[in-house]
C-alpha positions in Angstrom: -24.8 4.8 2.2 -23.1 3.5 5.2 -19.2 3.0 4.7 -17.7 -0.7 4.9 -16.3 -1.3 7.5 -12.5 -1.9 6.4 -12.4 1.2 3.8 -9.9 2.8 5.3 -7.8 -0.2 4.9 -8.3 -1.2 1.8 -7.7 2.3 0.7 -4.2 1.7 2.3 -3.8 -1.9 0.6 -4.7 0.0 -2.8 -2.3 2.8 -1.9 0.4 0.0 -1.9 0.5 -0.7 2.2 1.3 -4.0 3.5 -1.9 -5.0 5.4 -1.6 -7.3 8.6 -4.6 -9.5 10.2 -4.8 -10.3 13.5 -5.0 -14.0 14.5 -6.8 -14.3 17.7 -5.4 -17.9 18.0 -2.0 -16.9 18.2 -2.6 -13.6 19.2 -0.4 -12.2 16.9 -0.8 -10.0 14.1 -0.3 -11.8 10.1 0.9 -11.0 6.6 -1.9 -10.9 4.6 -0.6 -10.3 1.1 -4.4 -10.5 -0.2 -6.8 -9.4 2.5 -10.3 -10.8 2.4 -11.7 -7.9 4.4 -14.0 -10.2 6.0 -16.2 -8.3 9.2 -15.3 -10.6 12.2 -11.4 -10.4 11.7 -9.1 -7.2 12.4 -6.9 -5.8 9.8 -4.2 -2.6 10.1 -1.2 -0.8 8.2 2.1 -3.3 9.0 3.8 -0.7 11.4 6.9 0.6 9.5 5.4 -0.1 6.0 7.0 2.4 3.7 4.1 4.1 1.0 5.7 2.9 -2.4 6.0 7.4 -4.0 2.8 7.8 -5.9 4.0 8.1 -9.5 1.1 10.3 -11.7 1.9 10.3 -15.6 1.3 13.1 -18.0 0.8 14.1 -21.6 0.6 17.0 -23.2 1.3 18.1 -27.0 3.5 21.4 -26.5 4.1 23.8 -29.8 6.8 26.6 -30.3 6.3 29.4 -32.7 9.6 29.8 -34.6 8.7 33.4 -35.1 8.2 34.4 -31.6 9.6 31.4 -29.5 6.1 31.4 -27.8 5.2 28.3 -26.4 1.6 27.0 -26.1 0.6 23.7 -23.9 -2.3 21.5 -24.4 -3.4 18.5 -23.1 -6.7 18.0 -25.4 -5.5 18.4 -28.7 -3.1 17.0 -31.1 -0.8 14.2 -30.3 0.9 14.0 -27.7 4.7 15.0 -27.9 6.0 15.7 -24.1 5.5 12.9 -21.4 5.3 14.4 -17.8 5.9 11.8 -14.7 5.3 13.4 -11.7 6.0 12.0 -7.9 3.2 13.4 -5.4 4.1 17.4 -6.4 7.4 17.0 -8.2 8.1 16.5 -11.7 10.7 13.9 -12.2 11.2 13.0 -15.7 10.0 14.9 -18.8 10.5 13.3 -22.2 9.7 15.5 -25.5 9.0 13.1 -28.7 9.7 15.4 -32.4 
């Protein structure tokens, strides 16, 4: 299946970059706050557009053994007790629930 031809910037626009049109009228490139990725019109990143951090949520129901202090981690079973946020790599925030 043949890629459309503005994936890679609609990837960007879902990524949270500004998008730009170029008007050939004015020859001068456009805001475009909502893109219509039509084919016969030229679309880029607006230079110096800053990626909003990509913020990646997690849960996970963590137990400690009173007897041993062990902990155990799982993310499939029982409810959920610790929220994880996470920017790209880095963990930012952790909040444990009793």
């Amino acid at each position: 299946m043949a890629e459309r031809k503005h994936a890679d910037m609609i990837k960007a626009w879902a990524d949270g970059y500004e998008i730009e049109a170029f008007n050939p009228e004015h020859q001068e490139w456009v805001e475009t706050p909502a893109p219509g990725w039509f084919d016969d019109i030229e679309y880029r990143v607006k230079p110096h557009t800053v990626q909003p951090p990509k913020l990646i949520i997690r849960y996970a129901h963590v137990r400690i053994n009173p007897f041993t202090n062990e902990v155990s981690l799982s993310e499939d079973h029982g409810p959920a007790n610790v929220k994880m946020i996470f920017q790209e790599d880095d963990l930012v925030e952790i909040t444990y629930h009793l």
